[in-house]
LUMSE-890953 format. One record per atom (N, C-alpha, C): residue in one letter; y, z, x. Coordinates in steps of 0.1 Angstrom, whole numbers, plus 5000, padded with zeros to 4 digits. Layout:
residues N
AYZX
...
//
This chain:
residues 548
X094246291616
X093846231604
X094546291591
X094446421590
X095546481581
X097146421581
X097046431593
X098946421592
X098846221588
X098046171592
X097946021586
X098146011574
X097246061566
X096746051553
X098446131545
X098846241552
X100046281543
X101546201544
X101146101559
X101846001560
X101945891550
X100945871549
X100645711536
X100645791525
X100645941524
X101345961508
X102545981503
X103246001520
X104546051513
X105345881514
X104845761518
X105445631519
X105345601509
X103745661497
X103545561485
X104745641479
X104845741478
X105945841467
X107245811471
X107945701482
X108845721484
X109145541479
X110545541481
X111145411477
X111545391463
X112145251457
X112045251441
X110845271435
X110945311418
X109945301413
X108945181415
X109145091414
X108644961415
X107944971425
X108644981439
X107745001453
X106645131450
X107045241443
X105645331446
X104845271433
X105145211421
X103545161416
X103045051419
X104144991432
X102944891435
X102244961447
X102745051455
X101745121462
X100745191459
X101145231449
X099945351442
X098745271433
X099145131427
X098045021424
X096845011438
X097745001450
X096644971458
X095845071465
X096145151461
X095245301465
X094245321464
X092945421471
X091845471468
X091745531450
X092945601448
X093045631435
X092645591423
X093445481423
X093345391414
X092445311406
X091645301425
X090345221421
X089345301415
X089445431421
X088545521415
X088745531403
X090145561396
X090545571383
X089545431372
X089645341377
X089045221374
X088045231370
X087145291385
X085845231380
X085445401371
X086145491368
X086145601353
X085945561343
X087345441344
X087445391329
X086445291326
X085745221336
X084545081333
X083445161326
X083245301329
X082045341325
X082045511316
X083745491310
X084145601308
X083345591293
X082745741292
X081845741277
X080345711273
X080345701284
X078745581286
X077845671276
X077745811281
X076545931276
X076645951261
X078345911253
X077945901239
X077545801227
X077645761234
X077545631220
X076045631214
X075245591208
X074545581199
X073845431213
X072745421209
X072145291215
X072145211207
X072745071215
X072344961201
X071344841200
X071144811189
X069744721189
X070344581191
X069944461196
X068344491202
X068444561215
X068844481219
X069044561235
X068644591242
X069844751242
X069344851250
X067944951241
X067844901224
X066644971221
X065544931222
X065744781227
X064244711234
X063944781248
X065144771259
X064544841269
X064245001268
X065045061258
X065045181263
X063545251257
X062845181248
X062245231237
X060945201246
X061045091255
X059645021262
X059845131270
X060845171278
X060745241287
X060145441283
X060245451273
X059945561261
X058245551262
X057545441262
X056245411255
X055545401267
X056445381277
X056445401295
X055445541301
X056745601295
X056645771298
X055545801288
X055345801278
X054645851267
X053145821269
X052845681274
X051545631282
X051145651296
X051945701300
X051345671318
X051145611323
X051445501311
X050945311319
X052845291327
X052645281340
X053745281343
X053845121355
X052745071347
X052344891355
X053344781340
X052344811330
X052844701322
X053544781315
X054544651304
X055644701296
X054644711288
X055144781277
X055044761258
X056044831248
X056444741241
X057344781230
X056744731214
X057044891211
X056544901200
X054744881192
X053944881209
X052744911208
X052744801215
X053144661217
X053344561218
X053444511228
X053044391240
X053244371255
X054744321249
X055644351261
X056844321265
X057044291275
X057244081277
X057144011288
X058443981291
X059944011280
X060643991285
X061644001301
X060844081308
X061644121319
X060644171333
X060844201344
X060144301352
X059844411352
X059744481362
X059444621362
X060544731361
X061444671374
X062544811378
X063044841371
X063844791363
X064944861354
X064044961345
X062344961341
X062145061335
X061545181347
X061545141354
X061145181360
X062545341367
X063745261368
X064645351367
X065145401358
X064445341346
X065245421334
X064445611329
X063145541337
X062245621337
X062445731345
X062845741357
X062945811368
X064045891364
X065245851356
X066345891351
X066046001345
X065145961331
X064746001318
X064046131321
X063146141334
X062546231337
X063146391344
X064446331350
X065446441355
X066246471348
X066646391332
X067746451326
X067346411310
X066546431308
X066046371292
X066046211289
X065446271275
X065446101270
X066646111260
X067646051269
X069046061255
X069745961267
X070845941258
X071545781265
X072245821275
X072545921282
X072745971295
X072145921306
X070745971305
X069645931312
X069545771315
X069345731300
X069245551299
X069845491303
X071145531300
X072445441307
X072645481322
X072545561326
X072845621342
X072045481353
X071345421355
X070945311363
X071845231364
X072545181346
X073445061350
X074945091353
X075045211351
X076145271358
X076245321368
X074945361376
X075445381395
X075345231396
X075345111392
X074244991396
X076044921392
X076544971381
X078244871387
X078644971391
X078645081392
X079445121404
X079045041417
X077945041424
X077644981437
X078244861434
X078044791422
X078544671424
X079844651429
X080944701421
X081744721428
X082544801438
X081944881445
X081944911458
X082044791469
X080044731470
X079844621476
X081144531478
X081644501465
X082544401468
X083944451475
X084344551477
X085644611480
X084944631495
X084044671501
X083344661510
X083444531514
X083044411512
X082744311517
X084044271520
X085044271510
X086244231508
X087144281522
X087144351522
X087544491535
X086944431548
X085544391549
X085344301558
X085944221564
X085944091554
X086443931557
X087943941556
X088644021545
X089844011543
X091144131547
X091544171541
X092144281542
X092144411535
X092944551538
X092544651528
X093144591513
X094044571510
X094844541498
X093844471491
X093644331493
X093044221487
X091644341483
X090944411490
X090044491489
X089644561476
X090444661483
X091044751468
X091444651453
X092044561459
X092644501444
X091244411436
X090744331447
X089544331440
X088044411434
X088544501437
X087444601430
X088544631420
X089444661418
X090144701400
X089844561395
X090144451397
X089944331393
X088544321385
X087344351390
X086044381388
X085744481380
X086544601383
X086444731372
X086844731362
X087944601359
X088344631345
X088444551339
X087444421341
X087444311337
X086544321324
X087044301309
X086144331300
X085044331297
X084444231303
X082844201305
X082544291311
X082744341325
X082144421335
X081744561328
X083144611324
X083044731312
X081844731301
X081644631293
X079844641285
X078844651288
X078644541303
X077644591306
X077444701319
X078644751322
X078044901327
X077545001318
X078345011309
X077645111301
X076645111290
X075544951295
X074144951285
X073244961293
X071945021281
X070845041291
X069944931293
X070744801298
X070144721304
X069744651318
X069044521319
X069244501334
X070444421341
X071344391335
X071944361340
X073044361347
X074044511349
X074644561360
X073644541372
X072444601371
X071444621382
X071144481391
X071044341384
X070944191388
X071944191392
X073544241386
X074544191391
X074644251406
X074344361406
X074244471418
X073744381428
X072144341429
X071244261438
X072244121441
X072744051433
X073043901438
X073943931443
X075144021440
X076344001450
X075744081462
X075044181462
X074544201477
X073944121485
X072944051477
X072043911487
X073843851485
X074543791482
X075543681481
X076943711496
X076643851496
X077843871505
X076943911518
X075943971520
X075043931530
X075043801536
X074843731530
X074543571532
X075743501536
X076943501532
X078443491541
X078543531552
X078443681553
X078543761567
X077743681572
X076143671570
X075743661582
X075643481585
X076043391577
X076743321583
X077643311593
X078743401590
X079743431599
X079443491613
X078543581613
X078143631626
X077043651620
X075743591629
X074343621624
X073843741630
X073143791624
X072343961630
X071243971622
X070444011631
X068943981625
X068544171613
X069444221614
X069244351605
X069644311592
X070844191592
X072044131578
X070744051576
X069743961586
X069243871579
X067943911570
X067544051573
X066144091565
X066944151555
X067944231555
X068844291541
X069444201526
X069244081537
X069243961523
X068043941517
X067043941523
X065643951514
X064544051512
X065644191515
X065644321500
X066144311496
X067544291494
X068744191483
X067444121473
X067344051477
X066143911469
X065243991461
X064444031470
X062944121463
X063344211449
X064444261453
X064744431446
X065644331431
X066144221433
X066944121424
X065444081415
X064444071421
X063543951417
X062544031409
X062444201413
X061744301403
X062744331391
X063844291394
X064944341381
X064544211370
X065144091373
X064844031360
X064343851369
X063443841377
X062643701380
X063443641390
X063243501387
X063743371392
X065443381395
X066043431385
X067243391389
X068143461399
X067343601406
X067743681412
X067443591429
X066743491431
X066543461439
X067443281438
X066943231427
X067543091427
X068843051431
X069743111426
X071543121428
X071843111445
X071343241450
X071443261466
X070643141472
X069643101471
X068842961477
X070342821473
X070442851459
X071142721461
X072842751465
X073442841466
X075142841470
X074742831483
X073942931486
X073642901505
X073342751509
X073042701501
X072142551507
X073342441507
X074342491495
X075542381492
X076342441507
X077242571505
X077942601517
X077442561529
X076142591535
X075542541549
X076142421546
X075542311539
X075642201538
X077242141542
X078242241526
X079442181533
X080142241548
X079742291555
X079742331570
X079042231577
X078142151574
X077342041585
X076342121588
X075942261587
X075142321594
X073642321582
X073042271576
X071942261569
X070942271580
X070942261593
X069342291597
X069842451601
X070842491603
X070942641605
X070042711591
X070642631576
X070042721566
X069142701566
X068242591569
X066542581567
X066242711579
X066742731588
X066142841600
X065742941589
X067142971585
X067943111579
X066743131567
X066643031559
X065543031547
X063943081552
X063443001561
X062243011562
X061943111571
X062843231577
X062643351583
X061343461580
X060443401584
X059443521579
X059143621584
X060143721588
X059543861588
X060543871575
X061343781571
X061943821561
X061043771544
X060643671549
X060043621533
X058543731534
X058043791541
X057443901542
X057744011539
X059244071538
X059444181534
X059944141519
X060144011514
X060443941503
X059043991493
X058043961504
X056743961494
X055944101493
X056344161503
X056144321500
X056644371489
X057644361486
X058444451478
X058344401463
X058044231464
X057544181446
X055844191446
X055144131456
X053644131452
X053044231445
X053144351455
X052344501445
X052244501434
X053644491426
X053744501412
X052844411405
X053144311408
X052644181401
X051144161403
X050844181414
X049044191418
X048344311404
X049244431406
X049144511398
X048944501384
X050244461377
X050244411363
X049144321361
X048844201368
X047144101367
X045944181365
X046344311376
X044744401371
X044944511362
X046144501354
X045944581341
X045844471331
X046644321328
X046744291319
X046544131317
X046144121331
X045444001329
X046843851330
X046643721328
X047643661328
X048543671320
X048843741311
X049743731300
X051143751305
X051143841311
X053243891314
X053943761324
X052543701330
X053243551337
X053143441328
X052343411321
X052843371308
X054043361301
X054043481296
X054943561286
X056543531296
X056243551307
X058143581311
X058243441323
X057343411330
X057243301340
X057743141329
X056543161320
X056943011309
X057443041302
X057543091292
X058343151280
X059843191280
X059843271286
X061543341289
X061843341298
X061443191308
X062243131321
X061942971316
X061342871314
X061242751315
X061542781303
X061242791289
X061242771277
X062442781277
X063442951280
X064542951276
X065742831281
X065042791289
X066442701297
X066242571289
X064442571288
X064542401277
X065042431268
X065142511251
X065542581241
X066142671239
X067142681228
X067642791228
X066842921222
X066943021225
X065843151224
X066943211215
X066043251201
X066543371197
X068243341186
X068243261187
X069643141184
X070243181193
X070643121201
X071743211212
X072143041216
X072842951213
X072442841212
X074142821217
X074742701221
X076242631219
X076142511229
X077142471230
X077542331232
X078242311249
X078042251253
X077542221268
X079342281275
X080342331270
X081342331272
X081042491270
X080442591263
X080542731264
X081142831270
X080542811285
X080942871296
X082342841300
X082842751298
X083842701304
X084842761290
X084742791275
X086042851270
X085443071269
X083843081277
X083943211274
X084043301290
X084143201299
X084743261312
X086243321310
X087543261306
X088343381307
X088343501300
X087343501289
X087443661280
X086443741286
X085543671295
X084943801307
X085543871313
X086843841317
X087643851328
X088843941323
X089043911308
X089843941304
X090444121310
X091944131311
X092744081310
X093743971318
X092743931329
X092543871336
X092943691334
X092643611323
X091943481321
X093743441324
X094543441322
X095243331328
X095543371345
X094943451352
X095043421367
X093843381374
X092843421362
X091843331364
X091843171365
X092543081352
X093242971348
X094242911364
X094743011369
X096142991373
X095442991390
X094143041391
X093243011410
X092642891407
X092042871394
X091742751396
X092442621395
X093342601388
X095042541397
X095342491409
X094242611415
X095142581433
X093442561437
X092442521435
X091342521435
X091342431452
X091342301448
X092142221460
X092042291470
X093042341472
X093642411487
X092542491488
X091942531478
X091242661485
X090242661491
X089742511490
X088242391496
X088542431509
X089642461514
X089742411529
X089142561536
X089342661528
X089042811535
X087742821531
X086842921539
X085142901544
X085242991529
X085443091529
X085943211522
X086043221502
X086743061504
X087043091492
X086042991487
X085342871492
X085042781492
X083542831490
X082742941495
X081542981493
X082143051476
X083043131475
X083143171463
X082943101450
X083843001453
X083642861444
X082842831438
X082142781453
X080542711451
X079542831439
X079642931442
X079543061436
X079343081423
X080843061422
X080943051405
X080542901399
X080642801402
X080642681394
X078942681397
X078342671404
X077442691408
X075942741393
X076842871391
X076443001376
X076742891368
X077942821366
X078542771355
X078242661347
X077642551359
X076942451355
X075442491351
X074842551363
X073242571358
X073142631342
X074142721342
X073442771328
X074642641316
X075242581316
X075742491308
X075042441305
X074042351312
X072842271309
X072042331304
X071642481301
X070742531296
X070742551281
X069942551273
X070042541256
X070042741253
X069642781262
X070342891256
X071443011262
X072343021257
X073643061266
X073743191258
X074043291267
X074743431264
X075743441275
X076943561265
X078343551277
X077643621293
X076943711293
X076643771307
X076043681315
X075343551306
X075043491319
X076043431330
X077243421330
X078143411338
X078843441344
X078443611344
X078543751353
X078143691363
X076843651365
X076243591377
X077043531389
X078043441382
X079143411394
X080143441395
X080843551388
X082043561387
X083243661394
X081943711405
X082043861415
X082943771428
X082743651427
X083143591445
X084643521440
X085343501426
X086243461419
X087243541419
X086843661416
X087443761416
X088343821433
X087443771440
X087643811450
X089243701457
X088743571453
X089643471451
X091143491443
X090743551431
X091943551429
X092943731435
X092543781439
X092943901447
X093643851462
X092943781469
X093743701480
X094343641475
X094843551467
X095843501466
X097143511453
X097343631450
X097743721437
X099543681436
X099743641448
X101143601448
X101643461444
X100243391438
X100443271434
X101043271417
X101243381414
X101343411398
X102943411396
X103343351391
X104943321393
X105743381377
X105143341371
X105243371353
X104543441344
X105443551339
X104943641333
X103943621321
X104843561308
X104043531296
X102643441297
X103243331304
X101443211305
X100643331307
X100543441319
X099443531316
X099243581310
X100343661303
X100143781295
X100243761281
X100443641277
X100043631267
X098443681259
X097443621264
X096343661262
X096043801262
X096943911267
X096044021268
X096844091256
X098244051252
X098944091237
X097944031231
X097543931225
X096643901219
X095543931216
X094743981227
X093744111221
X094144211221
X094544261227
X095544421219
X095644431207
X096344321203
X097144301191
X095744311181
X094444211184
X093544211175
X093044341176
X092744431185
X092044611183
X093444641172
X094044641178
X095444701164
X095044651151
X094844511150
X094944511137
X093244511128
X092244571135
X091144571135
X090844641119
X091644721116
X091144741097
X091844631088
X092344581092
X093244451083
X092044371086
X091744321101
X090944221101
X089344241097
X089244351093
X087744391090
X087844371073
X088744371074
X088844391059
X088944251047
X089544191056
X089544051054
X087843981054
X086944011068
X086043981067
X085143991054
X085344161049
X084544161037
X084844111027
X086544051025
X086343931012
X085743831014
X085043791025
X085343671026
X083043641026
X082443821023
X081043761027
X080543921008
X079343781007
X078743880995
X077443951000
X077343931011
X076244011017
X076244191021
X075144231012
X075644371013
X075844461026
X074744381035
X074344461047
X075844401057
X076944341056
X077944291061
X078744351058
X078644341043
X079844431033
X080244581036
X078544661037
X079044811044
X079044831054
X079144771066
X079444751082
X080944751081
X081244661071
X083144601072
X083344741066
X083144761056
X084044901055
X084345041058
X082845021061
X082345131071
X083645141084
X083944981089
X084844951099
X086045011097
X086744971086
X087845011079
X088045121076
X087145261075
X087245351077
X087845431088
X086945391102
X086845431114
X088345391120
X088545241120
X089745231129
X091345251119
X091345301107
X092545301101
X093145471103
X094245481100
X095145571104
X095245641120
X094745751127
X095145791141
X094445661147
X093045581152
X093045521155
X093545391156
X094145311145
X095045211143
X096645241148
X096945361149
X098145361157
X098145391169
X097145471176
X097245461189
X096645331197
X095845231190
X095545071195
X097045001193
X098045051184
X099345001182
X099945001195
X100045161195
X100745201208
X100445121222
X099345111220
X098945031232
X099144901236
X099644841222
X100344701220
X101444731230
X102044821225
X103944881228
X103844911243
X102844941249
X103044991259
X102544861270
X101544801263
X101344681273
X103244581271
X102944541263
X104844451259
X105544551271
X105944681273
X106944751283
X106444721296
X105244721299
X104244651310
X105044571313
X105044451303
X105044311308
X106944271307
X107544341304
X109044371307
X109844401318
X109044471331
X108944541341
X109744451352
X110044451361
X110444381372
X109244411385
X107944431379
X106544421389
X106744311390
X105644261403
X105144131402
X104044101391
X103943961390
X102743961377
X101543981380
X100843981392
X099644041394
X099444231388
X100844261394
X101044431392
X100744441374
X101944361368
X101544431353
X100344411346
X099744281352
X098344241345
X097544351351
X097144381364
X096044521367
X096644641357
X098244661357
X098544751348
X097844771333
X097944651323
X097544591315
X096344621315
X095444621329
X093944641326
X093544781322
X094544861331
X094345021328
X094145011313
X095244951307
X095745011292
X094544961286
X093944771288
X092944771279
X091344851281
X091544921290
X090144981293
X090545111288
X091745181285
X092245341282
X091145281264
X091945181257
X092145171244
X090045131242
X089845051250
X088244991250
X087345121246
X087445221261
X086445341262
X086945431252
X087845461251
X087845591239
X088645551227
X087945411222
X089145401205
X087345271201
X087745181207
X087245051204
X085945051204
X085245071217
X083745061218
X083345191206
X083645321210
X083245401204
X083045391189
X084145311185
X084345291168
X083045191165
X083245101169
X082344951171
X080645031168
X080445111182
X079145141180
X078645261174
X079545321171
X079745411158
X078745361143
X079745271141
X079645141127
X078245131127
X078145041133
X076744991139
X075245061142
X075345201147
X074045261150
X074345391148
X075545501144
X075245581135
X074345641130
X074645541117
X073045541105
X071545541111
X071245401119
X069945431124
X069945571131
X070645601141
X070345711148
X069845831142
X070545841133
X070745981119
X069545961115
X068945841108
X068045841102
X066545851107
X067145831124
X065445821132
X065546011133
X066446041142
X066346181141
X066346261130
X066646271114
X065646331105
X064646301108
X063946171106
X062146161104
X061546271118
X062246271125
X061846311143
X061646471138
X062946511133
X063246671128
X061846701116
X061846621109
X060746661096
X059246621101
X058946631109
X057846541118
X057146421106
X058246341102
X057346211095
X057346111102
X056346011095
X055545921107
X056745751093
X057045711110
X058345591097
X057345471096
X057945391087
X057145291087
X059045171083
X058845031092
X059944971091
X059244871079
X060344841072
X060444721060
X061244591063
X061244521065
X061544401067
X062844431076
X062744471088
X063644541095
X062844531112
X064144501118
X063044551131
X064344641139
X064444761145
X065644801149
X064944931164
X064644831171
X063744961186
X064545071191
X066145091185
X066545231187
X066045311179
X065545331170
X065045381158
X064145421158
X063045361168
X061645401173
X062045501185
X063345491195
X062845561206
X063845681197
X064645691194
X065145831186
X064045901177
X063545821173
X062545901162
X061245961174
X060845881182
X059845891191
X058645911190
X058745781185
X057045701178
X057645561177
X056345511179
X055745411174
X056045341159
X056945261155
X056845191139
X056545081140
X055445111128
X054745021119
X055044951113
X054644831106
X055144761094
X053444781083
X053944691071
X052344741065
X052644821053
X051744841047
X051744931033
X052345071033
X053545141032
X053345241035
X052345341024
X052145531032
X051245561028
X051945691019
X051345781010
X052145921006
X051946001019
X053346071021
X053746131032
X054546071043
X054345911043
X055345841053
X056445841046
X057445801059
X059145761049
X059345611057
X059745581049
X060345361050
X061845401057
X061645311065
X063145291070
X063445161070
X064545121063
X064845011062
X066544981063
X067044861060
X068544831058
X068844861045
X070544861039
X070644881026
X070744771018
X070444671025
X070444521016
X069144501012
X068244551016
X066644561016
X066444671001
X066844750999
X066744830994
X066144840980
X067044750976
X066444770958
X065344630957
X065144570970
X064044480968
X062744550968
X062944650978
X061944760981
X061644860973
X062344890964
X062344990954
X061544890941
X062344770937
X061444690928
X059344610929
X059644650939
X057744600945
X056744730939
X055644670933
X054944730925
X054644830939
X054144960933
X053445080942
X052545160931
X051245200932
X050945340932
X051945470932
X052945460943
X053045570947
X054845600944
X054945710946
X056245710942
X057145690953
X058745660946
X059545610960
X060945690957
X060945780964
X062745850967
X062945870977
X064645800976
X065645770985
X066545920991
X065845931005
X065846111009
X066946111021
X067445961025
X068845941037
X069145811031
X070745811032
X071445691037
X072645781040
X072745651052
X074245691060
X073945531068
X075745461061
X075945331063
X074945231062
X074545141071
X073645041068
X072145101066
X071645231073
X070745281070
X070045371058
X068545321056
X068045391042
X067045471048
X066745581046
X065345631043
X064345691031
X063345651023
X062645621017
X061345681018
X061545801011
X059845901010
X059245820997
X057945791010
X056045770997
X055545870992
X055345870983
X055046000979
X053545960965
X052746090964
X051846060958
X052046100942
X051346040936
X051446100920
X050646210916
X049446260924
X048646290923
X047346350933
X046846450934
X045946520944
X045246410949
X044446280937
X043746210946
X044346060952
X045546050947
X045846020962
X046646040974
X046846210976
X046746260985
X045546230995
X044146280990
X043146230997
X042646101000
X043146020990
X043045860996
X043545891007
X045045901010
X045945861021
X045445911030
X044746061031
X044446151044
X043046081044
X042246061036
X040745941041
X041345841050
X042645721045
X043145611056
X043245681069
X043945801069
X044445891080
X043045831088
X042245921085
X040945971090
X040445831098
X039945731088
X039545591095
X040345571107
//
């Protein structure tokens, strides 16, 4: 085994350059290098709202209660979602603090497995190469990269569907009754992450592919397997029997009609667009990726004829249509199918003939992180809104001088990429490295910098000074789990401090009070705001409210 392994190193190091980095692309290395950079940074950034400060803050109120059945955020039921993901945010939080390490850690082993699974499954049906290539494909696909490193449910969903999804191939391909119950823990463990659609997708791609096979009474067998729809109902019922006897019908309410039927009739939250969405924000998931993305579906045709590519297909278009139809669209919901595409375009990588058609798009965003203080800057002439205005400059701060030249550089070095005598699959994975180098340690960092900074600073004084916050026309749930309490809205009292935005501010300062009001934090969009008394008796007022 040794002398193997020192075999296949000394083949990749030998030959032209060219021949060892296209060997060294398809390496264990590389991929590993990959999936570094998808989740490289995760532990520092700042949490951002809503988000991950809705989950992480529920999950805070979690630990803080003992109620470890029902959500609540912000005192509040929180029917948005299921159980698990707090439930591992929790388990996390408890072995390594409550700080974004902990929080984030779930959706980051959760795309790691993700992409494992698929380089695994790939390795299966296909070959080692295709394998390997489609796990960097997946590791550095810009979307993939966000949501590994939030503390949300969605690496975790992504995790469950492509395991029920490549389950459900295999054991098509050769049935085994161990593959057939592991598809519905696949199901169950998808269906405690976030409902219905952990299950819906697998019921219907299975039901089209049987179908286009002739074999549809095989899938009714396959479906109606009950030692398996029994281990289906083991693993969801508990919880849910459970949550009824703490809280009665509300969380089936709340997340069954409301943020499953509702959202699909309506758009939730504005999250709203026009029945074509999906179809122009699939290649910037993918990115650097979207013209080989563009360039498999080209050959789409041919690829009907293979079992392989043709479940994939169904796969993606499958995600693509159901949520088109739906009134409210966000880019992750398209994650959903875009694991079995990927896989598609890695088998067939030699179909890429031309350099620029692809690589144009990935200069293009390059080009935009490069020119990100020009373009920030531009935005703030163009808005009189204050809480915009100090975000943009704040912006322009952050990414001008070392930062603005090394996103440069990265222009210069993708362009020598794409100069290369690789093939063009080679420079675009190349390409990916660079945009994931420039993403994790320049871009995201700055971005969420800008953005949650201030809250952060501001929740941890009140946390430091032990004051109790009160929000003003503001709602921001990282702010509550940094500070770590509970905020209120409502009168504040002498001795609380207001946290609010800085656009808010002098509205807040102009509103009649008893009491007095000095401005004791700001940093960027954030204000904090000590009540303070005029006087011993209403000191005592305040500590009488206390008391009641």
């Amino acid at each position: 085994m040794v002398l193997h392994r020192a075999a296949r190193a000394g083949r990749a190091l030998s030959g032209s350059p060219v021949d060892r980095v296209a060997r060294l692309l398809l390496s264990p290395g590389a991929l590993a290098l990959a999936m570094l950079l998808m989740v490289w940074g995760f532990w520092s950034a700042p949490l951002y709202d809503l988000d991950e400060g809705a989950f992480t803050e529920a999950t805070r109120e979690m630990m803080s209660s003992g109620n470890y059945v029902s959500i609540y955020l912000n005192g509040e039921p929180r029917h948005d979602k299921p159980i698990l993901i707090y439930w591992l945010q929790a388990a996390s939080a408890h072995l390594f603090g409550l700080n974004e390490f902990a929080l984030r850690l779930p959706s980051v082993l959760a795309a790691m497995g993700w992409v494992l699974a698929l380089v695994a499954f790939a390795r299966r049906h296909t070959d080692r190469d295709t394998a390997i290539l489609a796990g960097l494909l997946l590791s550095l696909s810009l979307y993939v990269g966000l949501i590994a490193r939030a503390a949300v449910a969605d690496a975790l969903l992504n995790l469950f569907l492509a395991l029920a999804m490549f389950d459900i191939y295999s054991y098509w391909k050769d049935p085994d009754r161990r593959l057939h119950l592991r598809i519905f823990l696949w199901l169950g463990l998808g269906f405690l992450t976030k409902g219905p659609v952990a299950v819906f997708f697998p019921f219907l791609v299975s039901g089209l592919f049987y179908a286009s096979e002739g074999t549809w009474r095989n899938w009714l067998r396959a479906v109606f397997y009950w030692p398996g729809v029994l281990l289906f109902l083991a693993i969801v019922l508990p919880w849910h029997v459970a949550v009824y006897l703490d809280s009665g019908w509300a969380f089936f309410e709340g997340f069954y009609l409301h943020h499953n039927l509702d959202r699909y009739e309506g758009a939730m939250e504005g999250h709203s667009g026009s029945f074509l969405y999906f179809f122009l924000v699939a290649p910037l998931l993918v990115m650097p990726f979207a013209g080989w993305l563009v360039a498999s579906l080209g050959r789409l045709k041919a690829s009907l004829s293979d079992p392989l590519d043709r479940y994939a297909w169904l796969w993606f278009f499958s995600v693509l249509l159901v949520f088109s139809f739906s009134a409210t669209k966000l880019p992750h919901y398209l994650l959903y199918g875009i694991t079995g595409v990927l896989l598609v375009m890695a088998r067939h990588r030699d179909v890429l003939r031309r350099t620029w058609p692809h690589f144009l798009p990935v200069i293009l965003l390059l080009s935009l992180f490069a020119a990100l203080p020009q373009v920030v800057a531009f935005a703030a002439t163009r808005t009189d809104r204050l809480y915009e205005r100090t975000l943009f400059e704040l912006g322009i701060q952050v990414f001008s001088g070392t930062p603005q030249y090394l996103l440069a550089a990265g222009v210069l070095v993708a362009l020598g990429i794409s100069l290369t005598r690789l093939a063009v699959w080679q420079k675009l994975v190349l390409a990916g490295f660079v945009q994931s180098v420039l993403i994790g340690f320049l871009v995201l960092p700055g971005v969420m910098g800008v953005l949650q900074d201030g809250p952060k600073a501001a929740a941890l004084l009140a946390r430091e000074r032990g004051k109790e916050l009160v929000f003003y026309r503001v709602y921001q749930p990282s702010v509550s789990l940094y500070s770590g309490q509970v905020i209120g809205r409502g009168e504040p009292r002498p001795g609380q401090w207001v946290y609010l935005r800085i656009d808010k501010l002098d509205d807040f300062m102009r509103r009649p009070s008893p009491y007095r009001k000095r401005v004791v934090f700001r940093q960027g969009p954030a204000v904090l705001v000590a009540i303070e008394a005029r006087n011993q008796q209403d000191e005592a007022d305040a500590a009488a409210s206390d008391d009641r």
